[in-house]
ZADRENDO-529260 format. One record per atom (N, C-alpha, C, O): atom name; x, y, z; residue number from 1. Coordinates in Angstrom, 3 decimals. Example, Ala and Ser with C-alpha at 12.3 -4.5 7.8 and 13.67 -1.06 7.14 Angstrom:
2
+------+----------+----------+----------+-----+
| atom |       c1 |       c2 |       c3 | seq |
+------+----------+----------+----------+-----+
|    N |   13.190 |   -5.690 |    7.800 |   1 |
|   CA |   12.300 |   -4.500 |    7.800 |   1 |
|    C |   13.200 |   -3.300 |    7.800 |   1 |
|    O |   14.236 |   -3.319 |    8.465 |   1 |
|    N |   12.850 |   -2.250 |    7.080 |   2 |
|   CA |   13.670 |   -1.060 |    7.140 |   2 |
|    C |   12.900 |    0.030 |    7.870 |   2 |
|    O |   13.409 |    1.138 |    8.039 |   2 |
+------+----------+----------+----------+-----+
//
This chain:
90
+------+----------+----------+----------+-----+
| atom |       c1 |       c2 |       c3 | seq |
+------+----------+----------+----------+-----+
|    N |  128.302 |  130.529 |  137.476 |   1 |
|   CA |  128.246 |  129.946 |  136.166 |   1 |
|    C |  126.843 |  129.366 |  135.967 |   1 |
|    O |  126.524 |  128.386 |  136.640 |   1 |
|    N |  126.116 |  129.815 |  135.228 |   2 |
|   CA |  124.740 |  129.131 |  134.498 |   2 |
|    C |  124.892 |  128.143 |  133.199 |   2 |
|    O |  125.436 |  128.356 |  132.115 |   2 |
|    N |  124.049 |  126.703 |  133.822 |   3 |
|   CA |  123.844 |  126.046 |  132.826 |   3 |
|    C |  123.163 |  126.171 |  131.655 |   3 |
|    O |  122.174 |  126.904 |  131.649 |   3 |
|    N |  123.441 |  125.693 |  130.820 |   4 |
|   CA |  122.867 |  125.738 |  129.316 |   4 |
|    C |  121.636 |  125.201 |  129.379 |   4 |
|    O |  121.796 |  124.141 |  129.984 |   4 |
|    N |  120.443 |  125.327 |  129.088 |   5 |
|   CA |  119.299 |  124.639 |  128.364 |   5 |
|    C |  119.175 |  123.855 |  126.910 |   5 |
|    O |  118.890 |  124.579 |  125.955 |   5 |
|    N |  119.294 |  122.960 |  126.747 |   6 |
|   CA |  119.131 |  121.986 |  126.008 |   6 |
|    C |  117.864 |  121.892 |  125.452 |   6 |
|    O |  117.219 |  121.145 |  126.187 |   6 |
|    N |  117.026 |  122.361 |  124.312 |   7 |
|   CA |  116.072 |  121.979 |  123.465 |   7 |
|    C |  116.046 |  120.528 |  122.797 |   7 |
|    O |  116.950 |  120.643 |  121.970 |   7 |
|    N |  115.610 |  119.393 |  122.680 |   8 |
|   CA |  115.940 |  118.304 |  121.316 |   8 |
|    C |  114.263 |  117.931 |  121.252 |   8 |
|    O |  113.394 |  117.753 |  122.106 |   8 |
|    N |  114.308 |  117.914 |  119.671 |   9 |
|   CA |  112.748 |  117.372 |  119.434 |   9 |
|    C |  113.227 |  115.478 |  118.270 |   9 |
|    O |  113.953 |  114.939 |  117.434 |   9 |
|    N |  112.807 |  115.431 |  118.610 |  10 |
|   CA |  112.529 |  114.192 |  118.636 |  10 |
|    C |  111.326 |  113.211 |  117.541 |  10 |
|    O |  110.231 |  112.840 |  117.962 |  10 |
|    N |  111.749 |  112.976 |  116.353 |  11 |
|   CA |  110.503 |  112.228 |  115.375 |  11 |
|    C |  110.569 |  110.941 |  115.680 |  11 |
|    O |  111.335 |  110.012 |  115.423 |  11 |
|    N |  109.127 |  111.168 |  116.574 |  12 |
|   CA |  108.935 |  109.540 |  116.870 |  12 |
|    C |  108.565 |  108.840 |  115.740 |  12 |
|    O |  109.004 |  107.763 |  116.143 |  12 |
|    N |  108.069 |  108.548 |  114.541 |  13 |
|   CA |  108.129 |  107.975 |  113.473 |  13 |
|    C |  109.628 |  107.523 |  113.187 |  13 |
|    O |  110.001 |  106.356 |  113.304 |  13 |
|    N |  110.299 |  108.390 |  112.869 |  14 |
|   CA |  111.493 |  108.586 |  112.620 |  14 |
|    C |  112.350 |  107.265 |  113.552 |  14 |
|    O |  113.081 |  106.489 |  112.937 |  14 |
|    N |  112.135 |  107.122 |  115.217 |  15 |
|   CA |  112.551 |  106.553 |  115.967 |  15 |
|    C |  112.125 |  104.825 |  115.912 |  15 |
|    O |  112.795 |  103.817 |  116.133 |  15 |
|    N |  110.918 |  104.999 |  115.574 |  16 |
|   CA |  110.075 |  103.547 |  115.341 |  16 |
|    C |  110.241 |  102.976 |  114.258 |  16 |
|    O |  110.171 |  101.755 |  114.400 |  16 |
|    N |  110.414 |  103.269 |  113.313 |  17 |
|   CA |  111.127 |  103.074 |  112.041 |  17 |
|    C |  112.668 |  102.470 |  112.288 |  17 |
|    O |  113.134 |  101.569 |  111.591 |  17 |
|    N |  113.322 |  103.055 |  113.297 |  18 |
|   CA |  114.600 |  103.285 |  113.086 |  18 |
|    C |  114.925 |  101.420 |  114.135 |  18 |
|    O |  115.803 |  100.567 |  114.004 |  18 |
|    N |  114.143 |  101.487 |  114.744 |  19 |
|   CA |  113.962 |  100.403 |  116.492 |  19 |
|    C |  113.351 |   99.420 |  115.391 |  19 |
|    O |  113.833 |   98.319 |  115.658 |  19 |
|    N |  112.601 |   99.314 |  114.391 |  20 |
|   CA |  112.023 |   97.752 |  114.141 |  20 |
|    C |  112.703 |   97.984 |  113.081 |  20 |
|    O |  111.806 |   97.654 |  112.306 |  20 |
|    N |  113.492 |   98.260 |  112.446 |  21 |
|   CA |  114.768 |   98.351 |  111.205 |  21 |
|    C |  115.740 |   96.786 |  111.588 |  21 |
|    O |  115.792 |   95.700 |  111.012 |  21 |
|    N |  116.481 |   97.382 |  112.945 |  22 |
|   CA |  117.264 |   97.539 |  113.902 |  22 |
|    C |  116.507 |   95.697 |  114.513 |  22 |
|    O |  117.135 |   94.662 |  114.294 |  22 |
|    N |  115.769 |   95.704 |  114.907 |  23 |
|   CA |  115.061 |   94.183 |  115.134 |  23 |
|    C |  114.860 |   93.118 |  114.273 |  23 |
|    O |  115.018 |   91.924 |  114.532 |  23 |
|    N |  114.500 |   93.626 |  113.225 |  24 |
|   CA |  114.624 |   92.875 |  111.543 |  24 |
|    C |  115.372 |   92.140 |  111.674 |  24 |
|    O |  115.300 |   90.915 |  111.776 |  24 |
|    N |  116.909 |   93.422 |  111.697 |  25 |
|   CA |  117.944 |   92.828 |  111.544 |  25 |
|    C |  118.788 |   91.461 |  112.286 |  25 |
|    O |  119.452 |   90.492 |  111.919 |  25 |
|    N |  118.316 |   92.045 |  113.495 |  26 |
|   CA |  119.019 |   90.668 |  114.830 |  26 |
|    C |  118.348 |   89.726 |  114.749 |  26 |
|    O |  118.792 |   88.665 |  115.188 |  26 |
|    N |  116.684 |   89.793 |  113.997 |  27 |
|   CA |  116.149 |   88.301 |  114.035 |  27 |
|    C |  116.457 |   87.778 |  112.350 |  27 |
|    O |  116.654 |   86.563 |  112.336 |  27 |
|    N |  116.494 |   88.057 |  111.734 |  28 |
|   CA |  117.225 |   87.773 |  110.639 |  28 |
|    C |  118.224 |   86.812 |  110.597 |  28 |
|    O |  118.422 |   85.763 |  109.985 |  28 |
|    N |  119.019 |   87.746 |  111.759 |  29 |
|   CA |  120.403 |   86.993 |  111.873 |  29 |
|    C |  120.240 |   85.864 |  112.940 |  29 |
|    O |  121.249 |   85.377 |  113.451 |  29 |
|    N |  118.992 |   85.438 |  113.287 |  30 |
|   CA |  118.949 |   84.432 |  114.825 |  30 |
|    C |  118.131 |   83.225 |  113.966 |  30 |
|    O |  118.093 |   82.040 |  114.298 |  30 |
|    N |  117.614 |   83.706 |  113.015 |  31 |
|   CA |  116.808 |   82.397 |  112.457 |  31 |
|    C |  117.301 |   81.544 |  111.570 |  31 |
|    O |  117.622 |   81.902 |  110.437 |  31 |
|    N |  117.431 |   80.099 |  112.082 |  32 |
|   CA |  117.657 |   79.246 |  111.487 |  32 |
|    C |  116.753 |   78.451 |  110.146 |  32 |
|    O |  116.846 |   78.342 |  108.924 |  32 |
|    N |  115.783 |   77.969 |  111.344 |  33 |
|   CA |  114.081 |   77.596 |  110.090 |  33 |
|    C |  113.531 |   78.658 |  110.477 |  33 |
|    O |  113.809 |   79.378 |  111.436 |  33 |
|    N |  112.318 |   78.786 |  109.297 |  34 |
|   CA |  111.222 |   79.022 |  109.623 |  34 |
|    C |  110.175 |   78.037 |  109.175 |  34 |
|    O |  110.465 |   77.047 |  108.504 |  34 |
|    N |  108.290 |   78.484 |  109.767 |  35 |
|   CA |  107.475 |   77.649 |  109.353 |  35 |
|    C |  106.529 |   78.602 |  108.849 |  35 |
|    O |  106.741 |   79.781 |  109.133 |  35 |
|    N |  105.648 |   78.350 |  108.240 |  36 |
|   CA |  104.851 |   78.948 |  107.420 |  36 |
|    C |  104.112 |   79.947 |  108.530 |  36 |
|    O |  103.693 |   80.893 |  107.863 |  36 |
|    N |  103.825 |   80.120 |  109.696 |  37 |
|   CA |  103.005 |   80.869 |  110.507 |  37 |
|    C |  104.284 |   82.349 |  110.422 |  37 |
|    O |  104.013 |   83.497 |  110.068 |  37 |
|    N |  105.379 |   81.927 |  110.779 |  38 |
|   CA |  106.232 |   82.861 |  110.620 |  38 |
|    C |  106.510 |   83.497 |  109.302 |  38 |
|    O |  106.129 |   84.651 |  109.110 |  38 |
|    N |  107.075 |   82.906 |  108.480 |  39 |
|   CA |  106.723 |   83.145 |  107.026 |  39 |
|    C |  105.663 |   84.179 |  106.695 |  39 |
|    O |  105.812 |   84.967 |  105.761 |  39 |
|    N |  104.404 |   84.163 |  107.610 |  40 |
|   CA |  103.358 |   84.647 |  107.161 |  40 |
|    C |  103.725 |   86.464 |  107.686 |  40 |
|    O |  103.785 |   87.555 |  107.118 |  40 |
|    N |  103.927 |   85.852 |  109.290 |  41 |
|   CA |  104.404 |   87.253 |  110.085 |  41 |
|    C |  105.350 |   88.008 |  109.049 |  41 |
|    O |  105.169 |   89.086 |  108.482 |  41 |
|    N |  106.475 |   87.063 |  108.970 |  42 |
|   CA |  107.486 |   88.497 |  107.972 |  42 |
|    C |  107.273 |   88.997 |  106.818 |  42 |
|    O |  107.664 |   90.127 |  106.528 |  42 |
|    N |  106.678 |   88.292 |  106.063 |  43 |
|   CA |  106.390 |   88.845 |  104.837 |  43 |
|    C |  105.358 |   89.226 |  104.524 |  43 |
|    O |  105.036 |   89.493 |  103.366 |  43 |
|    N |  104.375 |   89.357 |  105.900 |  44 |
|   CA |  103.073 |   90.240 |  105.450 |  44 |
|    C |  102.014 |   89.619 |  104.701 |  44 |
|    O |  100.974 |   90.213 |  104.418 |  44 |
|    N |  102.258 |   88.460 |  104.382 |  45 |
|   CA |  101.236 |   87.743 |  102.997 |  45 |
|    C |  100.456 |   86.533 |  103.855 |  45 |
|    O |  100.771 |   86.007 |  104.923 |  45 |
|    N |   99.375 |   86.311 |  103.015 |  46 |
|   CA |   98.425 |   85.294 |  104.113 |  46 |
|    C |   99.181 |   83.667 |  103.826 |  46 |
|    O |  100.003 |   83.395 |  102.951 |  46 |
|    N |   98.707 |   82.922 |  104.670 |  47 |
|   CA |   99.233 |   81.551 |  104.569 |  47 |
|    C |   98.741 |   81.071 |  103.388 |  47 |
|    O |   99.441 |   80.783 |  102.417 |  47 |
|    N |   97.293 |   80.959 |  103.464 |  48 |
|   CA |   96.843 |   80.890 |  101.522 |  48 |
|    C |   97.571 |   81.297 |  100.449 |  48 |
|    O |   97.593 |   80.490 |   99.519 |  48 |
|    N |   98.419 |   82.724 |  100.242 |  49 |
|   CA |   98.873 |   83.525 |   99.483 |  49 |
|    C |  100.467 |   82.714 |   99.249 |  49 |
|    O |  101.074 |   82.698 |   98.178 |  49 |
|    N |  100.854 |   82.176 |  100.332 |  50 |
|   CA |  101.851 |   81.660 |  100.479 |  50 |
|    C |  101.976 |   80.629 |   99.919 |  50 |
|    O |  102.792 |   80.626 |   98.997 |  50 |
|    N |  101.042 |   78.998 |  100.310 |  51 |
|   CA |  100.594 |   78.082 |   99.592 |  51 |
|    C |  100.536 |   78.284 |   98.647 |  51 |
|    O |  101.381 |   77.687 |   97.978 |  51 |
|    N |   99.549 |   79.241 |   97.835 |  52 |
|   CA |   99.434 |   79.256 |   96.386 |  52 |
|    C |  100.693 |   79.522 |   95.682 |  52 |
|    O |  101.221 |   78.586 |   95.080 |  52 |
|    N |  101.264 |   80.733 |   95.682 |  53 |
|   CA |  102.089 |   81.521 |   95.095 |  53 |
|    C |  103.441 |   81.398 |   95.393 |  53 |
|    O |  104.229 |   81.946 |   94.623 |  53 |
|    N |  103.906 |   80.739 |   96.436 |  54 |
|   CA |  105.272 |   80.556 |   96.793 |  54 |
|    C |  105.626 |   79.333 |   97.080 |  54 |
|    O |  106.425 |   78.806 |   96.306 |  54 |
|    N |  105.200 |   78.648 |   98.112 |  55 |
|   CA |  105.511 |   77.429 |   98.706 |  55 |
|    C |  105.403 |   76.301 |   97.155 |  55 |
|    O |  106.385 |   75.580 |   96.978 |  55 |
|    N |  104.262 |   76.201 |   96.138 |  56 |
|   CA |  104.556 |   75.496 |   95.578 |  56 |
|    C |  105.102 |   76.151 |   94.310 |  56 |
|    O |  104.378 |   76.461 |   93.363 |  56 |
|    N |  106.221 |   76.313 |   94.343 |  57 |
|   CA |  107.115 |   76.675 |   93.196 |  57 |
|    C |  107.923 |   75.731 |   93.956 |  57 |
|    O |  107.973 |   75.417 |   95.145 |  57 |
|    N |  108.734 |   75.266 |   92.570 |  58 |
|   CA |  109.892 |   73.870 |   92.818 |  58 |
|    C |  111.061 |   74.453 |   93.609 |  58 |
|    O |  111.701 |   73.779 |   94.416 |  58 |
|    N |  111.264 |   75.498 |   93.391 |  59 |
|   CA |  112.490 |   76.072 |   94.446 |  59 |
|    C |  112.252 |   76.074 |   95.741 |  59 |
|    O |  113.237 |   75.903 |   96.458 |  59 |
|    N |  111.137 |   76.232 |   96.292 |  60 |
|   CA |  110.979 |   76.372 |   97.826 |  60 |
|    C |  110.483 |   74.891 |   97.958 |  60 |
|    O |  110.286 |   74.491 |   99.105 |  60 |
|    N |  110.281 |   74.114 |   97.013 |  61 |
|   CA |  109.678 |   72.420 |   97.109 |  61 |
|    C |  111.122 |   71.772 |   97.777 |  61 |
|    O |  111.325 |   71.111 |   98.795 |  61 |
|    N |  112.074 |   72.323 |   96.631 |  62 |
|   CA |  113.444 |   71.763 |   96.898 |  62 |
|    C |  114.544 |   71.987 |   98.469 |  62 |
|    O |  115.576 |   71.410 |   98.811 |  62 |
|    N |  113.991 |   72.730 |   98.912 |  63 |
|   CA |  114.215 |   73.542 |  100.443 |  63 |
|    C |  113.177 |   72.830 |  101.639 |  63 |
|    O |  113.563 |   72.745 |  102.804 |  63 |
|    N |  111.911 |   72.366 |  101.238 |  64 |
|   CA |  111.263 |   72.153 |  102.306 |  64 |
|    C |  111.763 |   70.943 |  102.969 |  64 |
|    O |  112.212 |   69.953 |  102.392 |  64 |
|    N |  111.622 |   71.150 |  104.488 |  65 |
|   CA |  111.960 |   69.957 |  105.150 |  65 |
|    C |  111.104 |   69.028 |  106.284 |  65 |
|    O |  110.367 |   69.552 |  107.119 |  65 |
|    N |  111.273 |   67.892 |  106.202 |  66 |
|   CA |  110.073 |   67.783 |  107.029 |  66 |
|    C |  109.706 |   66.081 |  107.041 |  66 |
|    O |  109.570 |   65.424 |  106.009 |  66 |
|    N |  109.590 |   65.571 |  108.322 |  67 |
|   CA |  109.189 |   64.135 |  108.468 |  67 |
|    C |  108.091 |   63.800 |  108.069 |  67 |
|    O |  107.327 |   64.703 |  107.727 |  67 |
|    N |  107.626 |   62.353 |  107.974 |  68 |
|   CA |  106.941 |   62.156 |  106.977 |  68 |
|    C |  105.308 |   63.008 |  107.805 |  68 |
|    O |  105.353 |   62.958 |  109.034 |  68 |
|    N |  104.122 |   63.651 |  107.267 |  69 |
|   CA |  102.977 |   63.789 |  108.000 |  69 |
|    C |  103.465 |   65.198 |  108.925 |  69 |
|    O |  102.711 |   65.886 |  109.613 |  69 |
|    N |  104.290 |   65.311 |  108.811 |  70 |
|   CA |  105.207 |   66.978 |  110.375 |  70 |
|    C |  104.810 |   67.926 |  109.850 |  70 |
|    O |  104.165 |   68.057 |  108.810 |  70 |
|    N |  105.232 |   68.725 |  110.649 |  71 |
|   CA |  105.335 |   70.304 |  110.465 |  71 |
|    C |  106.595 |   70.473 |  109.661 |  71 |
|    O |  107.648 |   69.857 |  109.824 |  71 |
|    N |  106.218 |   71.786 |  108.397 |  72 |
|   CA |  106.768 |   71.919 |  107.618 |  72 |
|    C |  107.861 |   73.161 |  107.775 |  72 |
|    O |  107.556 |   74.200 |  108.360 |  72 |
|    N |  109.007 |   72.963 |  107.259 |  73 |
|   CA |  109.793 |   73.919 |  108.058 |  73 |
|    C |  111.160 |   74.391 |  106.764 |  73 |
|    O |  111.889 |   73.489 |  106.352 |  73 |
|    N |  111.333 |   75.717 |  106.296 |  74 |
|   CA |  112.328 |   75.961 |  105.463 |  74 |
|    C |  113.679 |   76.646 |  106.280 |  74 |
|    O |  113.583 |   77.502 |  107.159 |  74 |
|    N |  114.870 |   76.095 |  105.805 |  75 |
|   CA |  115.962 |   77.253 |  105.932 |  75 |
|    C |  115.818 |   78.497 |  105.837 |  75 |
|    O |  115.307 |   78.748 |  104.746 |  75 |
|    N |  116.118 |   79.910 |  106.756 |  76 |
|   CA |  115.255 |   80.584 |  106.804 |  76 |
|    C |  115.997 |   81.717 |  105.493 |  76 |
|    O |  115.293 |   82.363 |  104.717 |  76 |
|    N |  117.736 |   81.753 |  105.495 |  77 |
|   CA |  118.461 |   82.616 |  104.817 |  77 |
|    C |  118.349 |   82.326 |  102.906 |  77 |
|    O |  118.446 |   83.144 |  101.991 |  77 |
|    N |  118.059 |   80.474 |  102.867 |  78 |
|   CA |  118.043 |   80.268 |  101.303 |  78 |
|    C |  116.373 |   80.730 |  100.786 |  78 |
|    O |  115.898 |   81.352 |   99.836 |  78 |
|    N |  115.818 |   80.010 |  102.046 |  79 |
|   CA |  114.130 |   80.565 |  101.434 |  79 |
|    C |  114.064 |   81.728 |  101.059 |  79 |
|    O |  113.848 |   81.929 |   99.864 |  79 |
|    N |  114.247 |   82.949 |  102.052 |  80 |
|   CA |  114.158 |   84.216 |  102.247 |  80 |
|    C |  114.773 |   84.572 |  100.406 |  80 |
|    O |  114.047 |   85.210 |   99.644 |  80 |
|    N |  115.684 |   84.224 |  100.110 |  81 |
|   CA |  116.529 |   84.242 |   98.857 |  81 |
|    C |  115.766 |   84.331 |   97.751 |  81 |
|    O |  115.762 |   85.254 |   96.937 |  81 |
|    N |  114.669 |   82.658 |   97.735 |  82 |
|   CA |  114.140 |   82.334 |   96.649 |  82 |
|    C |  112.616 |   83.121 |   96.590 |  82 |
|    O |  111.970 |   83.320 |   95.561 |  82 |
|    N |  112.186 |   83.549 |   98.119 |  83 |
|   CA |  110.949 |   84.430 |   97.801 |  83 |
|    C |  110.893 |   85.766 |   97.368 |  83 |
|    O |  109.892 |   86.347 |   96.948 |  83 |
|    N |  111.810 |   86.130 |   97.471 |  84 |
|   CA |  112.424 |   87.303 |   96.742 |  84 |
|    C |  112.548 |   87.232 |   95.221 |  84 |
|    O |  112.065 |   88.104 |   94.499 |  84 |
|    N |  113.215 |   86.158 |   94.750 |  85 |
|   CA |  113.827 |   85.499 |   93.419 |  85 |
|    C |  112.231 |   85.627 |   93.222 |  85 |
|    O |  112.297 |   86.661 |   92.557 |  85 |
|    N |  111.226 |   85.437 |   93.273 |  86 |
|   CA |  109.523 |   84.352 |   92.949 |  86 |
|    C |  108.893 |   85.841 |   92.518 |  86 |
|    O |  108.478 |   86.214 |   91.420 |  86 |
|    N |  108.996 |   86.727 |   94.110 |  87 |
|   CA |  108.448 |   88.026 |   93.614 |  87 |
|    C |  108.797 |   88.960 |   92.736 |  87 |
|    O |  108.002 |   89.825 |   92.369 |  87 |
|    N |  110.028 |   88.880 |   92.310 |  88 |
|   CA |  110.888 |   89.965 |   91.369 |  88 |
|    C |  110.433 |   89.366 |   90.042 |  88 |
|    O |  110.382 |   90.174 |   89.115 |  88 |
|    N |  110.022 |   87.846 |   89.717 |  89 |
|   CA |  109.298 |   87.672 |   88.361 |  89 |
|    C |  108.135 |   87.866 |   88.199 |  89 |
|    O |  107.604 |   87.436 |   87.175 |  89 |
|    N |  107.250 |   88.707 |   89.343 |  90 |
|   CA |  106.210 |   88.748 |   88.844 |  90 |
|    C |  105.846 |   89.902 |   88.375 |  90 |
|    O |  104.751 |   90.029 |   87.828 |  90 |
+------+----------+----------+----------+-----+
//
């Protein structure tokens, strides 16, 4: 009896795409706060860009948390919400 040969090709694009989809998702679901350095990481936009254009809109004012002089830190599922809400009016 002779075994079969097996061909499979393989789109690594296709695969890397598919693996940081797939990571999104589990850190998504693991984050509680975030802080603006992170903020910056996920959404691609500079910390400046952020300051200007997002952080001070009253909705993410109303979310921020933070002792008096601290590091500044948002809920990560309502923020995520309202920067979305900020970009879809523009």
């Amino acid at each position: 009896m002779s075994l079969a040969k097996v061909n499979i090709d393989l789109d690594q694009e296709q695969i890397k795409s598919y693996i940081n989809e797939r990571v999104n998702q589990i850190l998504h679901q693991s984050f509680i706060f975030w802080d603006i350095d992170l903020m910056s990481k996920r959404t691609c936009m500079s910390k400046s860009f952020l300051e200007n254009e997002i952080l001070r809109d009253p909705r993410m004012k109303l979310l921020e948390r933070r002792k008096e002089k601290g590091k500044r830190f948002w809920p990560f599922e309502e923020s995520l919400s309202v920067v979305k809400e900020i970009m879809d009016e523009w």
